[in-house]
Legacy VTK file of the C-alpha trace (Angstrom):
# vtk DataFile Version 3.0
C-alpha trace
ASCII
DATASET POLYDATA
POINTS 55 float
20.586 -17.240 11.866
22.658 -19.945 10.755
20.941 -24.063 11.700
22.638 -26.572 13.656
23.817 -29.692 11.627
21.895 -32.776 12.598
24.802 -35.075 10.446
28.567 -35.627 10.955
30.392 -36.641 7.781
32.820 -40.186 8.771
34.836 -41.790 7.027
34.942 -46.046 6.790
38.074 -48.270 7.071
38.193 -51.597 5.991
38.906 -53.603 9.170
41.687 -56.397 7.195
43.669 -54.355 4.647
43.143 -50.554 6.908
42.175 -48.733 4.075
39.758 -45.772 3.981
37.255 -46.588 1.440
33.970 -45.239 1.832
32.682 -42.093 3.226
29.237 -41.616 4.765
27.238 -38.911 7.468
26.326 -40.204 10.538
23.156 -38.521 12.688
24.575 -36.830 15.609
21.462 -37.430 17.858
20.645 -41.148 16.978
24.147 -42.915 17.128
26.780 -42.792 20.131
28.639 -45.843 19.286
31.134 -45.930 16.183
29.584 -47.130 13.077
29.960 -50.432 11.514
28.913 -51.819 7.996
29.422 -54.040 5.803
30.939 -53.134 2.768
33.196 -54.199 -0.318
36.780 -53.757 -0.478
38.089 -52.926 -3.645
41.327 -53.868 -2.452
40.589 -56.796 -0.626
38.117 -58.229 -2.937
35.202 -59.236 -0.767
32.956 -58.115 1.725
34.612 -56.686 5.426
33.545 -55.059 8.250
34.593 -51.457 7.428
34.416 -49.003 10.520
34.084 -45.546 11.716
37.804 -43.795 11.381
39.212 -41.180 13.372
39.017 -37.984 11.631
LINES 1 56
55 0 1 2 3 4 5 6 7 8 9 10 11 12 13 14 15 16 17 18 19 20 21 22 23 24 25 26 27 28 29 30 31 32 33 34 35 36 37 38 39 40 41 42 43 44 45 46 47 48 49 50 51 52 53 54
């Protein structure tokens, strides 16, 4: 019998320049808001708040 997953694989957008630069797993059965880190943009050359995308 095949196991539930217990993570979701997101993706992260940068929240200035819109790219998708990073992707993570979220836990399915700790988080219910989007998430939101902090993170370098290679693009934009300094930290941003990068967020959950759609998928």
């Amino acid at each position: 019998m095949a196991k539930k997953k217990k993570n979701k694989p997101v993706k992260l957008k940068c929240s200035s320049c819109q790219r998708l630069n990073y992707y993570t797993t979220k836990s399915l059965v700790l988080r219910e808001k989007k998430l939101e880190l902090s993170k370098y943009c290679k693009w934009c050359r300094k930290h941003t708040l990068h967020q959950e995308a759609k998928r």
